[in-house]
N, C-alpha and C positions, 0 to 999 in steps of 0.2 A: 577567467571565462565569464561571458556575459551573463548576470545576475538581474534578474526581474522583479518587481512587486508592483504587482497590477491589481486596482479595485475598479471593480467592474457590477452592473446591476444586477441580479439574478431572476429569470423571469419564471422561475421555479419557485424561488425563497420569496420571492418579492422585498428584497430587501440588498444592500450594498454588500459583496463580498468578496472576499480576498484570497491571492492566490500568489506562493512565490513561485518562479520560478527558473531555474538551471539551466543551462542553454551551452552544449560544448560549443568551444569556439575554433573554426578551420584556421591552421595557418597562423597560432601562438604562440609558436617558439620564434628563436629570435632568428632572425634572415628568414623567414618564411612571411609571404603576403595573404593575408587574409581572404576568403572568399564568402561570404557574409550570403546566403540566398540562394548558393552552388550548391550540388551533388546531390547525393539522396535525402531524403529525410529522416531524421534521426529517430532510431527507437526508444521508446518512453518509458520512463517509471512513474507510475501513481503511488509517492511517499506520501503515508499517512501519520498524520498527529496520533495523542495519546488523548485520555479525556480532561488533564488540567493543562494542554497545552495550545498551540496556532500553528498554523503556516510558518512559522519564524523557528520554532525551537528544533525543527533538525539542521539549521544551518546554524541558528549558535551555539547547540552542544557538541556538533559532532565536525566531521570532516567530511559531511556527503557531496561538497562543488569540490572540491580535490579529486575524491573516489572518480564521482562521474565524468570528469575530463579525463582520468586515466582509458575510463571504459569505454567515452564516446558516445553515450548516454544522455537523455534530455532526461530532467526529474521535475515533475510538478508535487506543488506541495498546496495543496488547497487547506484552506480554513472552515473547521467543522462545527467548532464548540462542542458541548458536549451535547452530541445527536447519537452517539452510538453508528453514524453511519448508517442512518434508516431511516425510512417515512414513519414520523411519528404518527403516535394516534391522534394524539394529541399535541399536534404541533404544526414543523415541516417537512419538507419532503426531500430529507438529507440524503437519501439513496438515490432516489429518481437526480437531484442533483449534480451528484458524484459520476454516476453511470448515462448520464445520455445527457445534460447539458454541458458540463465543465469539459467534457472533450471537443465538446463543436467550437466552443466558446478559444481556447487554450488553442485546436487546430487552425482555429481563424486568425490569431496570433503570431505563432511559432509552424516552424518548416518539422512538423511531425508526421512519423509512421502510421498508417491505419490498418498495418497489417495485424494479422494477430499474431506472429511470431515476432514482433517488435514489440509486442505493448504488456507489459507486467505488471504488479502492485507489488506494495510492500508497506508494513506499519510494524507500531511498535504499540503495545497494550491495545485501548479500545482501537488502535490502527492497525493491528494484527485482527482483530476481530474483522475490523473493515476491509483489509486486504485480502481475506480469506472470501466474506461475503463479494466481492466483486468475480472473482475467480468462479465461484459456485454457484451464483446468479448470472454470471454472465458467461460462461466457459467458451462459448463461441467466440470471445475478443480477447480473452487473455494467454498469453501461452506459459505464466508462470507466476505465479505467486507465494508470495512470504510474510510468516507471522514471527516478529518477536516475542517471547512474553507476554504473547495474545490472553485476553480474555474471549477464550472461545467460544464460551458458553456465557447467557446473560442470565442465566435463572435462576443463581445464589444472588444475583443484586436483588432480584424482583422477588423473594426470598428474605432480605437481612441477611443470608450467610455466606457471602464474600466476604474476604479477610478485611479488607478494606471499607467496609459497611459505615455510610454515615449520612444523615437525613438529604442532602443535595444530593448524591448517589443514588439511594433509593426514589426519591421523588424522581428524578429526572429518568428513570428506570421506567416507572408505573407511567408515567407522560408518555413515555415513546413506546414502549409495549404490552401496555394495558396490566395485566397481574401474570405471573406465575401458567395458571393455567392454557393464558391465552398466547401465551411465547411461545408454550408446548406446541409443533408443529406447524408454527406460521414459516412464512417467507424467512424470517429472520432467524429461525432457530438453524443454525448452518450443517447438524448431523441430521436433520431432517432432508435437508434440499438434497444432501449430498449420497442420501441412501436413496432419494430418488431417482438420482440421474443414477446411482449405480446400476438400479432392477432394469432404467430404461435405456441401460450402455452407452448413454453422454461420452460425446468426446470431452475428456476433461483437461486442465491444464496440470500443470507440473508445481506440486507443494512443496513448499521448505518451513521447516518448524522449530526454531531457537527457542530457547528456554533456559536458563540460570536453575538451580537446584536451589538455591536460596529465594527464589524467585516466588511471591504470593500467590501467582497464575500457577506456578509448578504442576500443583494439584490437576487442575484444567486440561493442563497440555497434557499430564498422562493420557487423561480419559480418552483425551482425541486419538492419540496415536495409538493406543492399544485398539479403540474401532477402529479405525483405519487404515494402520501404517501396510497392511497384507492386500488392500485390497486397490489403494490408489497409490500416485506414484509420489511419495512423499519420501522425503529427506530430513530426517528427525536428526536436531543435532543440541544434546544439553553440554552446559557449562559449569561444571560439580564450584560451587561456594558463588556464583554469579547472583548478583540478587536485582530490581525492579532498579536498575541507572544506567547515567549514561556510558559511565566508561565502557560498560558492556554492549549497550545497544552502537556507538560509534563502531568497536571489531567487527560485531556482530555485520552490522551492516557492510560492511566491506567483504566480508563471508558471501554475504550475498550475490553481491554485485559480480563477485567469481563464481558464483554457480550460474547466475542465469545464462539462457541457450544464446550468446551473442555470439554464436557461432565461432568459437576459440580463436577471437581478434578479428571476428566477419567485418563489425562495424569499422575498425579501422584497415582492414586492408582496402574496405569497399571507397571510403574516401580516399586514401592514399592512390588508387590505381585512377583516380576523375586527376590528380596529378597534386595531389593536396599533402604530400612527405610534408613530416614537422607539424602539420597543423596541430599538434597537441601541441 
């Protein structure tokens, strides 16, 4: 299936950045002719990095251009560095980024869905955190998202008491969200936003929540779903001895890929019936 990596200028970042992305292709198998720019437009996944990783590491750890040719899924993989997925305070504007340029930018490109029952997130560590915040900041465009081994909460970095605590961590912590106190119910604090839209009955999208028991987040992920698992529509699912890799997040992700709403083979019956059999 066709494989992207496009660098492109960001008029948000002001600065050159990167994006891979996955692209089902019609009319792949063998005796079937391609239709390249036909039928609908494919529903999206925004896969999200982790904070020591890029745009690149879920296609060389895992099997997600397999999954998604299975699913009939477009997967964009943007380039974050470690922004935590937010407008820094002290920085840039890695949310406003994610959420309103990287889709005009990617739709201008690729034959993509704008519906919001086509278009999802998904991440793994601080990309869980970020897939969670897209869904919660923006719940009017997404119809489901997923956290692996999310750091859900950022206030044991801005703190020192994350497991994983170590001076680029914390510094890059207090850059992008000032100290401890001022996380406590900003934009970024995601149990904040999310008891918001609760008092004020948000339509929300649909959660999934992966976790390893061996997992450093473990801790984290409890917190979340004991507040929440009763009250939104979330899908907690741990892995007793899984810990912070990839052989886990590659299943994992495929886990996903079967729960999201693609309407139990919507997406490819919907190309098949434009006359596209085989195009997997």
């Amino acid at each position: 299936m066709p494989l992207a990596q496009v660098e492109f200028f960001s008029e948000t970042l002001s600065l050159s950045s990167s994006l891979a992305a996955v692209i089902p292709q019609r009319g792949a198998a063998i005796g079937a002719e391609g239709a390249p720019g036909s039928g609908p437009p494919w529903p999206v996944l925004y896969l999200l990095h982790g904070a020591t990783d890029n745009h690149m590491s879920w296609l060389r750890y895992s099997s997600i251009e397999r999954y998604a040719q299975e699913k009939g899924i477009a997967v964009l993989l943007p380039s974050v560095h470690l922004s935590f997925y937010s407008d820094q305070q002290q920085g840039l504007d890695y949310f406003t980024f994610l959420s309103e340029e990287l889709p005009d930018v990617a739709g201008a490109m690729f034959r993509l869905s704008e519906r919001r029952e086509d278009t999802f997130a998904a991440g793994l560590s601080m990309g869980g955190y970020g897939a969670f915040k897209l869904g919660i900041r923006c719940p009017e465009r997404f119809a489901a998202v997923a956290s692996l081994s999310g750091s859900l909460s950022q206030r044991t970095r801005l703190t020192g008491e994350s497991p994983i605590a170590n001076e680029t961590m914390l510094r890059m912590a207090r850059l992008t969200f000032g100290s401890a106190e001022a996380y406590d119910g900003s934009p970024d604090d995601l149990a904040h936003v999310l008891e918001g839209h609760l008092a004020a009955g948000t339509k929300l999208p649909r959660f999934y929540q992966g976790c390893g028991t061996a997992d450093f987040n473990y801790g984290l992920n409890l917190d979340f779903r004991r507040q929440f698992e009763d009250r939104i529509d979330l899908t907690y699912v741990e892995t007793p001895g899984a810990g912070h890799e990839w052989s886990y997040w590659d299943a994992a992700i495929r886990d996903v890929l079967d729960w999201l709403p693609l309407g139990g083979g919507e997406a490819e019956s919907r190309h098949a019936a434009d006359g596209e059999e085989g195009w997997r």
